[in-house]
C-alpha positions in Angstrom: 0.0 0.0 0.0 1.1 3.3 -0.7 1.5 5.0 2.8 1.9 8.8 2.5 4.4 10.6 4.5 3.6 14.6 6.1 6.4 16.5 6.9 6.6 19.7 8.7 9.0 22.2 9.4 9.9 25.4 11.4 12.9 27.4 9.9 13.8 30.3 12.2 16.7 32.8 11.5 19.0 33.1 14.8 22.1 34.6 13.2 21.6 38.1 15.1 21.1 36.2 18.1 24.4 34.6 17.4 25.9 37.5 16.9 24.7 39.3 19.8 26.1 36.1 21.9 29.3 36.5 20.3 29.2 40.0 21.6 28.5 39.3 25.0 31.5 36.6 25.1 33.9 39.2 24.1 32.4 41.8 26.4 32.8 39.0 29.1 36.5 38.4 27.9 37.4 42.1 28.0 35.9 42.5 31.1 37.9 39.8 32.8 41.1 40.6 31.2 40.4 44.4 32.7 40.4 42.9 35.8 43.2 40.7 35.5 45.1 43.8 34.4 43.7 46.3 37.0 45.0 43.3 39.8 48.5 43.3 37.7 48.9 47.1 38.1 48.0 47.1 41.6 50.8 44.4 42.6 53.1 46.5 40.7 52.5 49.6 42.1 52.8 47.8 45.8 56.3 46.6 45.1 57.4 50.2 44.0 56.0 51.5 46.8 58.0 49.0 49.2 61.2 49.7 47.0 60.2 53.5 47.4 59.9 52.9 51.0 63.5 51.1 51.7 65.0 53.4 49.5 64.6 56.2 52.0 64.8 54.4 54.6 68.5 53.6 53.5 68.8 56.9 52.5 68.6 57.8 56.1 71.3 56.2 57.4 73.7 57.0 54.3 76.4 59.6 55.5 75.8 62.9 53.6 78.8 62.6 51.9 78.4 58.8 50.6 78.6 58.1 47.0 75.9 55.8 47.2 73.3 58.2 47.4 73.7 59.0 43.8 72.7 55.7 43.2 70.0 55.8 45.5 68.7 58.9 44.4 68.7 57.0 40.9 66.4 54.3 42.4 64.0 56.1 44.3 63.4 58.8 40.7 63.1 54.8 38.3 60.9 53.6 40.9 58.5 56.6 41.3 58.4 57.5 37.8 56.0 54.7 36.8 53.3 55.6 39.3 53.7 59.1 38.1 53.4 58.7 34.4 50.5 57.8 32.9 52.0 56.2 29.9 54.2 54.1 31.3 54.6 50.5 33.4 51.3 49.9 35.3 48.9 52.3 33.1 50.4 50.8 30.5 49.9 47.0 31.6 46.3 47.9 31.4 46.3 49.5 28.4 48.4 46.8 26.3 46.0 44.0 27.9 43.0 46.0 27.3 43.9 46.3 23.3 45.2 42.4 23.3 41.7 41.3 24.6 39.8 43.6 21.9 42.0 42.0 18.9 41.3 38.0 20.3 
C-alpha cells in the first residue's frame, strides 16, 4: 500500500542572536582581562611602593657625603616615575592587555 508521509518544518533565522552572543563573550572576555590587568597594576604599584619605602629608609642612614646616594637617588626617581606617568609600566599594563583582549 502506498503510505503517504507529512512532513513539517519550522525554519527560524538566529544569526543576530548569534551574533549578539558573540558579543556578549567578548564583552565578558574584555571584562575579565580588565580585571586581571587592573590586579597586575595594583601588585606592581605595591612593590614600588616598598622599593620607594627602603630606598629612603636607606637613605637615612647613608652619611651625607656617601657616593651611594647617587645611586640611591637614581632608584628612588626609576621607581617613582612609573606611578607618576601615565604612559608608562602599570597604566600601560592595562592598556596593552585591554587592546590584546579587543583584537582576540
Amino acid at each position: 500500500m502506498g503510505d503517504e508521509w507529512s512532513f513539517s518544518a519550522f525554519l527560524r533565522d538566529i544569526t543576530e542572536r548569534k551574533q549578539l552572543q558573540q558579543q556578549l563573550i567578548q564583552s565578558q572576555k574584555m571584562e575579565a582581562v580588565g580585571r586581571l590587568a587592573g590586579g597586575v597594576a595594583h601588585d606592581f604599584n605595591n612593590l614600588l611602593t616598598a622599593i620607594i619605602g627602603y630606598a629612603e629608609l636607606l637613605g637615612e642612614e647613608l652619611p651625607a657625603g656617601s657616593p651611594a646616594r647617587n645611586d640611591l637617588e637614581e632608584i628612588r626617581k626609576r621607581a617613582s616615575a612609573p606611578r607618576h606617568s601615565p604612559g608608562s609600566c602599570s597604566h600601560s599594563v592595562v592598556n596593552r592587555c585591554s587592546s590584546q583582549s579587543s583584537s582576540a
